[in-house]
C-alpha positions in Angstrom: -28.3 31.2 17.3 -26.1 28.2 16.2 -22.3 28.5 17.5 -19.7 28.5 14.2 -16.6 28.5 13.4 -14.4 30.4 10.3 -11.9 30.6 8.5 -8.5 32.1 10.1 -9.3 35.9 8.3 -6.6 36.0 5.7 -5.5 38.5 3.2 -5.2 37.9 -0.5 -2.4 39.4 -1.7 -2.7 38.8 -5.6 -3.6 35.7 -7.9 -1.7 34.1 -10.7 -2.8 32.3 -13.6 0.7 30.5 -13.6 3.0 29.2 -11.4 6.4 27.5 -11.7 8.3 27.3 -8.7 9.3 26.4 -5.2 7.4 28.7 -2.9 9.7 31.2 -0.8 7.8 30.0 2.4 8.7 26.3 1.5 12.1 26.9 0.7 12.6 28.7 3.7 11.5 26.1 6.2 14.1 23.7 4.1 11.2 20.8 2.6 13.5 20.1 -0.4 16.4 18.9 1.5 14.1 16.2 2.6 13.1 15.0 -0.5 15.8 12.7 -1.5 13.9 10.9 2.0 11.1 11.4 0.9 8.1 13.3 -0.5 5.2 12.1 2.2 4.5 9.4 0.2 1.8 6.7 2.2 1.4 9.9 4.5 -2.0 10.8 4.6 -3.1 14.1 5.7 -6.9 15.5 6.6 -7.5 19.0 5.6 -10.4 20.4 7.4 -11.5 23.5 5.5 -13.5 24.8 2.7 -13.1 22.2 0.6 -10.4 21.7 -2.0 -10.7 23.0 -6.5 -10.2 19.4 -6.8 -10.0 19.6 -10.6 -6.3 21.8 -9.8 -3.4 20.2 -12.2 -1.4 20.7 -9.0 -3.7 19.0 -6.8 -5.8 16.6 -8.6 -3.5 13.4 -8.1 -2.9 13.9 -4.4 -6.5 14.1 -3.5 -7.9 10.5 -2.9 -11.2 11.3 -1.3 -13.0 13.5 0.9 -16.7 14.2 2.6 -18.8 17.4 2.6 -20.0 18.2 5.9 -21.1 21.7 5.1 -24.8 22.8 3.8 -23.1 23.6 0.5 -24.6 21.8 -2.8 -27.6 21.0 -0.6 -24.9 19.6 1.4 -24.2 16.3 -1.0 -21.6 15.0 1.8 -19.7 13.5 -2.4 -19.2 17.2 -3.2 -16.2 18.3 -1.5 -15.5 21.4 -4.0 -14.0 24.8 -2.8 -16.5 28.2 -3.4 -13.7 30.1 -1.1 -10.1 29.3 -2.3 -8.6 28.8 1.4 -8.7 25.3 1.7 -7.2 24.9 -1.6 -4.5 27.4 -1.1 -4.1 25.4 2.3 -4.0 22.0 0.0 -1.4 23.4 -1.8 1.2 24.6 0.4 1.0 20.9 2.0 0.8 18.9 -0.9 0.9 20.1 -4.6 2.5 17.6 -6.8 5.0 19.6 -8.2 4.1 18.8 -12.0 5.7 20.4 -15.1 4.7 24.0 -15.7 2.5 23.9 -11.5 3.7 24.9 -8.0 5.3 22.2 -5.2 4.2 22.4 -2.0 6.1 20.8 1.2 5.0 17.1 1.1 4.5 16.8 -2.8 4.2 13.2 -2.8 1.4 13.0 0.1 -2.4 11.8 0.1 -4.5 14.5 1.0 -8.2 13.6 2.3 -10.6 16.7 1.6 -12.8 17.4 5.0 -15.5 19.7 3.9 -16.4 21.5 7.2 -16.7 25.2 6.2 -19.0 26.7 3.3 -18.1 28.7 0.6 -19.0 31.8 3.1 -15.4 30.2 5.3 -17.7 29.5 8.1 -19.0 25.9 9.6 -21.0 24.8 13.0 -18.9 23.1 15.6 -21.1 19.7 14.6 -19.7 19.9 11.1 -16.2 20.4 12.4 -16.3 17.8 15.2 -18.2 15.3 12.7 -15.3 16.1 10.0 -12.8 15.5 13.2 -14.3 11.9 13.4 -14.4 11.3 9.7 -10.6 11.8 9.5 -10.1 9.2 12.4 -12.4 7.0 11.0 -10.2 7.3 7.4 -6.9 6.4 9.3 -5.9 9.7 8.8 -1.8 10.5 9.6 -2.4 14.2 9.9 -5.4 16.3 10.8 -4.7 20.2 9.5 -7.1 22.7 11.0 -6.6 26.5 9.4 -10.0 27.6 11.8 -11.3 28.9 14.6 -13.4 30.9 17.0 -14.0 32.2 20.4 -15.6 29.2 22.0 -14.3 26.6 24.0 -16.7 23.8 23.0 -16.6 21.0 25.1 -17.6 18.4 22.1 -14.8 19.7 20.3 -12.4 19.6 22.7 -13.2 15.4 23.3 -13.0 15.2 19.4 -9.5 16.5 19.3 -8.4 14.1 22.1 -9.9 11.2 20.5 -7.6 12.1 17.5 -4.9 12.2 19.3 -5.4 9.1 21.3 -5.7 7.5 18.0 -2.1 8.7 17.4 -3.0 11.7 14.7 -1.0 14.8 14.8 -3.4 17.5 14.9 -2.2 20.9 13.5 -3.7 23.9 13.6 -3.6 27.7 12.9 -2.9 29.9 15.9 -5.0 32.6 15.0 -4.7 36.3 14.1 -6.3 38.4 16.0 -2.6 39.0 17.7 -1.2 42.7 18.7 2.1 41.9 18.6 2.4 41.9 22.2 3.9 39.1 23.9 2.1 40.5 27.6 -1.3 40.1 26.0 -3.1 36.5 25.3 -5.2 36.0 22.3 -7.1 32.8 21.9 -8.8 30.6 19.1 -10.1 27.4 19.4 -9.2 24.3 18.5 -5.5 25.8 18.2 -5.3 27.0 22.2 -6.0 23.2 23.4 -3.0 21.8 24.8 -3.6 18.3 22.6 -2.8 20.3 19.0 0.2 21.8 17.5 -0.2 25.4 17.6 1.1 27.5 14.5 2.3 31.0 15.0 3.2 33.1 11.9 6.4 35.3 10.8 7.2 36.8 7.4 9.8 35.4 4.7 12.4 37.7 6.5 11.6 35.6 10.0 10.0 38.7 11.9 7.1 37.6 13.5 3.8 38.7 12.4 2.1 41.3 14.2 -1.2 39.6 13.7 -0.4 36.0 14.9 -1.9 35.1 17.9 0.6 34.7 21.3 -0.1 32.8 24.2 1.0 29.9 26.7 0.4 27.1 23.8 1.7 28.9 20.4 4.1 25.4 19.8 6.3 26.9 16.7 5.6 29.1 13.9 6.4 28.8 10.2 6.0 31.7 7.2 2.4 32.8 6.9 3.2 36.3 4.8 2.8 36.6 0.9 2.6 32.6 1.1 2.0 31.7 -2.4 -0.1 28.9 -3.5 -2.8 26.9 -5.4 -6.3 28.9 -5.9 -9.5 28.5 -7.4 -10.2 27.7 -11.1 -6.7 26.2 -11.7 -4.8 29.3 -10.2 -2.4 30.3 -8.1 -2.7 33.3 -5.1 -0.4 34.7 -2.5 -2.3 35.1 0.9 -1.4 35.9 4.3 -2.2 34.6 7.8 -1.4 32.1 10.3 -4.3 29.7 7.9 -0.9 29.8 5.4 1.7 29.1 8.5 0.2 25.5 9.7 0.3 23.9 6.6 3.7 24.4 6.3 4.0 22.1 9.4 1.0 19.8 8.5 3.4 19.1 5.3 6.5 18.9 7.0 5.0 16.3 9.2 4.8 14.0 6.7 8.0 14.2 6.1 9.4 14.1 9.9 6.9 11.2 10.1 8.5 9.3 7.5 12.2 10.2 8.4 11.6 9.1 12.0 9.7 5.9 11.7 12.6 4.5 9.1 15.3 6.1 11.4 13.9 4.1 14.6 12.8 1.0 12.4 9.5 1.2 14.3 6.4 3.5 14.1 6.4 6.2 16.8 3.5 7.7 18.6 2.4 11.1 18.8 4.3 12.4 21.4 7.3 10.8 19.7 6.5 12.5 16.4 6.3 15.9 17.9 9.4 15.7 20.0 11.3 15.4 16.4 9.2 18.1 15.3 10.3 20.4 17.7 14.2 19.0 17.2 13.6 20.9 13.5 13.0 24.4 15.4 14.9 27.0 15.7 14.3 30.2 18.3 14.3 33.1 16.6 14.7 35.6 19.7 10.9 36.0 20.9 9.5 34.8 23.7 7.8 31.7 23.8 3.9 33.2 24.0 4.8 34.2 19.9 7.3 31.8 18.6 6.7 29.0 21.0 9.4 26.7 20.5 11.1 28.3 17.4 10.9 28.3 13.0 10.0 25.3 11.7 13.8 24.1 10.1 14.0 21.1 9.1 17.3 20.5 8.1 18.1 21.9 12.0 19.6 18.2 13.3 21.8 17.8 10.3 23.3 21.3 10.9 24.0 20.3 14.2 25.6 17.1 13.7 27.5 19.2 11.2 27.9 21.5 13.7 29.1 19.1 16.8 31.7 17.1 14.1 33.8 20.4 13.4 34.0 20.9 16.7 35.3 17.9 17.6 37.7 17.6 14.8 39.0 21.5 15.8 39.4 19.7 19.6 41.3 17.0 18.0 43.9 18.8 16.0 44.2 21.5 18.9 45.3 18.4 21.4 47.8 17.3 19.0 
């Protein structure tokens, strides 16, 4: 029997014809004070999942290409559609363009590449995911977002991984959810329990963390995976939850950090360098570090600071005189 992979089990909470806003999730991680930055533009990010409704208002002018890997459509590697609705929910929450009368996601101004390596059943062989893995390098990919997983450690996956982040791609992926809500007990998923990616935890729009996201020594951060709302099949819109709704948050803040940083330094930074200011937008909620890792994804976290740091000077100065 042929080792696979799935989709991050998620819960559909309800689906929308219509949708006209800022999701809570997104507003709560702080995206739209980036936006006067920037909105991800020249960022491209890889989503490998089921595919993406790549005929979504909200979607269809962020997608500039993609590759089926998948024994969908007789597996046509130029059909990249979504039979499933969780990689274009994922899609959405990192990218959607934020039209008149549609939904904006974190980065609404990003290129999103559409890695088919799940079927419309949410499940893929490790070859399809690996192959998809190499695809994504091989398109100069920013950003590699990976809402998947299983119970294997697969060597050939693990190499894959590497070799994207030797190539200098931020690879993000969903923790898991087969948590207990116990930070004494270890649950893990692969790809998101190798040291290499950025592991995302979930917690719910009131910043409790979720029972069901997985904890253990490499959870990095976790962002809002609860009633996330976003893009769905046929041109709608669904709220789901699971840690598959948290890492997009971060995939699509990514681009933004990316962005912010390279134009701050005036150079372009390497991984490490990028995830460093990732982690400067995190805030620790209380938990230990095998559920929350390093914190919530906030990303207006340094400016608060700064903020911060200046009253406190200014209240030292006029106390000394």
């Amino acid at each position: 029997m042929k080792k696979e992979c799935r989709v991050i089990p998620y819960q559909v909470k309800e689906v929308f014809d219509l949708s006209i806003e800022i999701p809570k999730g997104i507003e709560l991680i702080q995206a739209s004070d980036l936006w006067n930055k920037t909105k991800g533009k020249g960022i491209t990010i890889a989503i490998l999942d089921t595919g993406c409704d790549i005929n979504h208002p909200d979607l269809q002018e962020r997608i500039i290409g993609g590759k089926n890997f998948t024994d969908d459509d007789n597996g046509n590697p130029a059909i990249y559609m979504d039979y499933n609705g969780h990689g274009t929910h994922v899609a959405g929450t990192i990218g959607a363009s934020g039209r008149d009368n549609g939904l904006t996601g974190v980065a609404p101004e990003v290129s999103l590449l559409i890695v088919k390596v799940l079927n419309g059943e949410g499940s893929g062989q490790y070859d399809w995911i690996i192959n998809g893995i190499y695809y994504a390098i091989e398109q100069g990919a920013d950003i590699i977002s990976m809402s998947l997983g299983g119970p294997e450690d697969v060597e050939e996956l693990h190499a894959a991984v590497k070799k994207a982040v030797e190539a200098q791609i931020l690879v993000v992926c969903a923790a898991g959810n087969e948590g207990d809500g116990l930070a004494s007990t270890e649950e893990l998923g692969y790809p998101a329990a190798y040291n290499e990616v950025i592991s995302v935890g979930a917690v719910d729009l009131e910043r409790n963390s979720s029972r069901f996201s997985n904890s253990n020594r490499e959870v990095d951060l976790v962002a809002p995976g609860e009633e996330i709302l976003s893009t769905f099949l046929d041109g709608k819109y669904a709220s789901l939850t699971g840690t598959s709704m948290a890492a997009p948050h971060v995939s699509g803040a990514l681009a933004l950090i990316k962005t912010i940083s390279n134009e701050a330094f005036e150079r372009n930074l390497t991984e490490p360098e990028i995830y460093a200011q990732l982690i400067k937008r995190t805030i620790p909620l209380g938990n230990k570090p095998s559920i929350e890792g390093n914190g919530i994804l906030y990303l207006t976290a340094p400016d608060e600071l700064t903020e911060k740091l200046q009253s406190a000077v200014q209240l030292l100065v006029t106390n000394s005189n």
